[in-house]
C-alpha positions in Angstrom: -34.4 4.8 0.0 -33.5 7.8 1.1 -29.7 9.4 1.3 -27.9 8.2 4.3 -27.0 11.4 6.6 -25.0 9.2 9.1 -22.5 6.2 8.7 -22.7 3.6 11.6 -19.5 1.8 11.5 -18.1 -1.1 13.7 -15.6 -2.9 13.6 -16.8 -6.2 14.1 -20.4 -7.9 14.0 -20.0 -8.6 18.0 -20.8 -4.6 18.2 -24.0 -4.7 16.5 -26.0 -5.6 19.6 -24.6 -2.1 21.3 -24.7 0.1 18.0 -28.1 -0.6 17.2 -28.6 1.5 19.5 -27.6 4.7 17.5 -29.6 2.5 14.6 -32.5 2.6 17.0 -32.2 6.6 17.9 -31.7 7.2 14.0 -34.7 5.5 13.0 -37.1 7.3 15.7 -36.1 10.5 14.1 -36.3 9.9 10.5 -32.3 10.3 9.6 -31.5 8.2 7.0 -28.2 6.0 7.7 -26.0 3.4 6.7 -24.4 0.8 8.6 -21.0 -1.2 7.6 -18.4 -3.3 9.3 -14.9 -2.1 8.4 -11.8 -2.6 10.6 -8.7 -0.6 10.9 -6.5 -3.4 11.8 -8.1 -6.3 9.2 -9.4 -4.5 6.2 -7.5 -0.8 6.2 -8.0 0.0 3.0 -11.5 -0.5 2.7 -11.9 1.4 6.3 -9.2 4.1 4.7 -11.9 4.3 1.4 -15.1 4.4 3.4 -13.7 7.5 5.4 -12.0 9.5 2.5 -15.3 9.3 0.5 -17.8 9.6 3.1 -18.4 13.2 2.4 -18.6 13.1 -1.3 -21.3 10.7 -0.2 -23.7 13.3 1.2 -22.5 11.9 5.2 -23.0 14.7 7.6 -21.6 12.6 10.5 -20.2 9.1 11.2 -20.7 7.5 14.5 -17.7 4.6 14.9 -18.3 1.7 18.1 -14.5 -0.2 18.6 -13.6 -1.7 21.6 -10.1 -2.5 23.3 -8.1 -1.0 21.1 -10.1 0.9 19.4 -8.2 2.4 16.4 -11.4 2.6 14.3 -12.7 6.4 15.5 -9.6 7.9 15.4 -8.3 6.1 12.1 -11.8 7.4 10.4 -11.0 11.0 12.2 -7.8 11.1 10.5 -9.4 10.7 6.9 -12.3 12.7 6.8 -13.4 16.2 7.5 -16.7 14.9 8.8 -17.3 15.3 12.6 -16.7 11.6 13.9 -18.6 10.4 17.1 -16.4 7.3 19.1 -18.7 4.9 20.5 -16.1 2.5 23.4 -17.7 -1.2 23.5 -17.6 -2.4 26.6 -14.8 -6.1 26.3 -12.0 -7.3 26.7 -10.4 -7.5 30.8 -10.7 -3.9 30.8 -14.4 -4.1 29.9 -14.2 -1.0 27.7 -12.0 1.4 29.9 -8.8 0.8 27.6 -11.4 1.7 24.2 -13.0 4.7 26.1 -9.1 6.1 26.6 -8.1 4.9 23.6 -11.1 6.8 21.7 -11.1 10.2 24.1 -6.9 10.5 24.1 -6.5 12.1 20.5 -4.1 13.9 19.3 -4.5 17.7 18.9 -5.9 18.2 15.2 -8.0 14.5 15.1 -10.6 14.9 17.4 -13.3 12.1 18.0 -16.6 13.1 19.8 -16.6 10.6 22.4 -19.5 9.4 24.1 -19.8 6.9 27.5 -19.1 3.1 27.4 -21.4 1.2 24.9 -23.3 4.6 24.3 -24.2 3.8 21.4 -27.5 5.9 21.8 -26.0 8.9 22.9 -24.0 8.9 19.8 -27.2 8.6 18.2 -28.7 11.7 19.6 -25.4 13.6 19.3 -25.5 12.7 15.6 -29.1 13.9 15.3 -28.2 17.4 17.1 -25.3 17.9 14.7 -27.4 17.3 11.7 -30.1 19.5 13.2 -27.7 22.6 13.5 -28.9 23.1 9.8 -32.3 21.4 9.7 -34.6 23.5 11.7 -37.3 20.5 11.1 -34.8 18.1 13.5 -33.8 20.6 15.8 -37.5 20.8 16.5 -37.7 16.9 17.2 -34.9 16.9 19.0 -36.3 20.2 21.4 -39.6 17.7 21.3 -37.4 14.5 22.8 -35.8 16.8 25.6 -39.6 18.0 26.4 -40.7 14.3 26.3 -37.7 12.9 28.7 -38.8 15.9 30.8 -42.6 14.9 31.3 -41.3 11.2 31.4 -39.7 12.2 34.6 -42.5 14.2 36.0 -44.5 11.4 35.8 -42.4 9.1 37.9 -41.7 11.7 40.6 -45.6 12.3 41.0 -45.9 8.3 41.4 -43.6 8.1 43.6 -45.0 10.8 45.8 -48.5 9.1 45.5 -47.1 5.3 46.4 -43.8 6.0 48.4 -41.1 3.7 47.8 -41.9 0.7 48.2 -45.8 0.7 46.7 -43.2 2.8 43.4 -41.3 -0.5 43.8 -43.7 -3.0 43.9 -45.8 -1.5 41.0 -42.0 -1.2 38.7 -41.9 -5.4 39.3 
């Protein structure tokens, strides 16, 4: 097994089903990556430990998914020099509003990369350009994705000025 580059960590295992996305983008690329469940609030110390020796662990980047309060991100932030990527889950009444601010709001020295509501992808791409700012070879995938996405969409806008709407809707069901 290969050295992990990236440390997925959640908070709880009800975040799995969102962070595999980042898991998902990871694994399309080739970046080896860990993933661990490690509160701030129920297990600090281990949380506290995973951050401070994340580095000396050959991590290049740590992606973090909390939601409602969402101390996790910030709490990592605050332990490691590593650049640290917030992932908001989407629960609680505020269905992830109160994470995303609570994530995004850091104070001036701790900052979190934040990306959108259960983003978890995003964060996975983000992770992957970060790492690639010193691997030419990833850069290059990740120029290859954008160039994908790109004919990806050319290919729906010619279909849907060959069916119209409703024949593009009709052949999506």
């Amino acid at each position: 097994m290969a050295q992990p580059l990236v440390g997925i960590v959640m908070g709880s295992d009800s975040d799995l089903t969102v962070m595999k996305g980042a898991a998902d983008i990871l694994d399309r690329f080739g970046i080896p990556y860990e993933v661990i469940i490690s509160s701030a609030h129920r297990v600090p110390e281990k949380t506290a430990g995973y951050a401070r020796t994340a580095k000396e662990r050959g991590l290049k980047v740590i992606i973090a998914g909390a939601g409602m309060a969402a101390h996790l991100p910030g709490v990592i932030a605050a332990l490691t020099p590593l650049p640290v990527i917030g992932v908001p889950i989407k629960s609680g009444a505020l269905e992830g509003v109160d994470a995303l601010y609570a994530i995004v709001q850091m104070p001036p020295g701790i900052p979190v990369a934040t990306v959108g509501i259960n983003g978890a992808k995003n964060a996975g791409i983000l992770a992957v350009q970060i790492i690639g700012v010193s691997d030419q070879e990833i850069q290059q995938k990740i120029l290859d994705y954008k160039e994908e996405m790109a004919r990806d969409v050319e290919k729906k806008a010619d279909k849907l000025n060959e069916l119209g709407i409703e024949g593009y809707l009709n052949k999506k069901k």
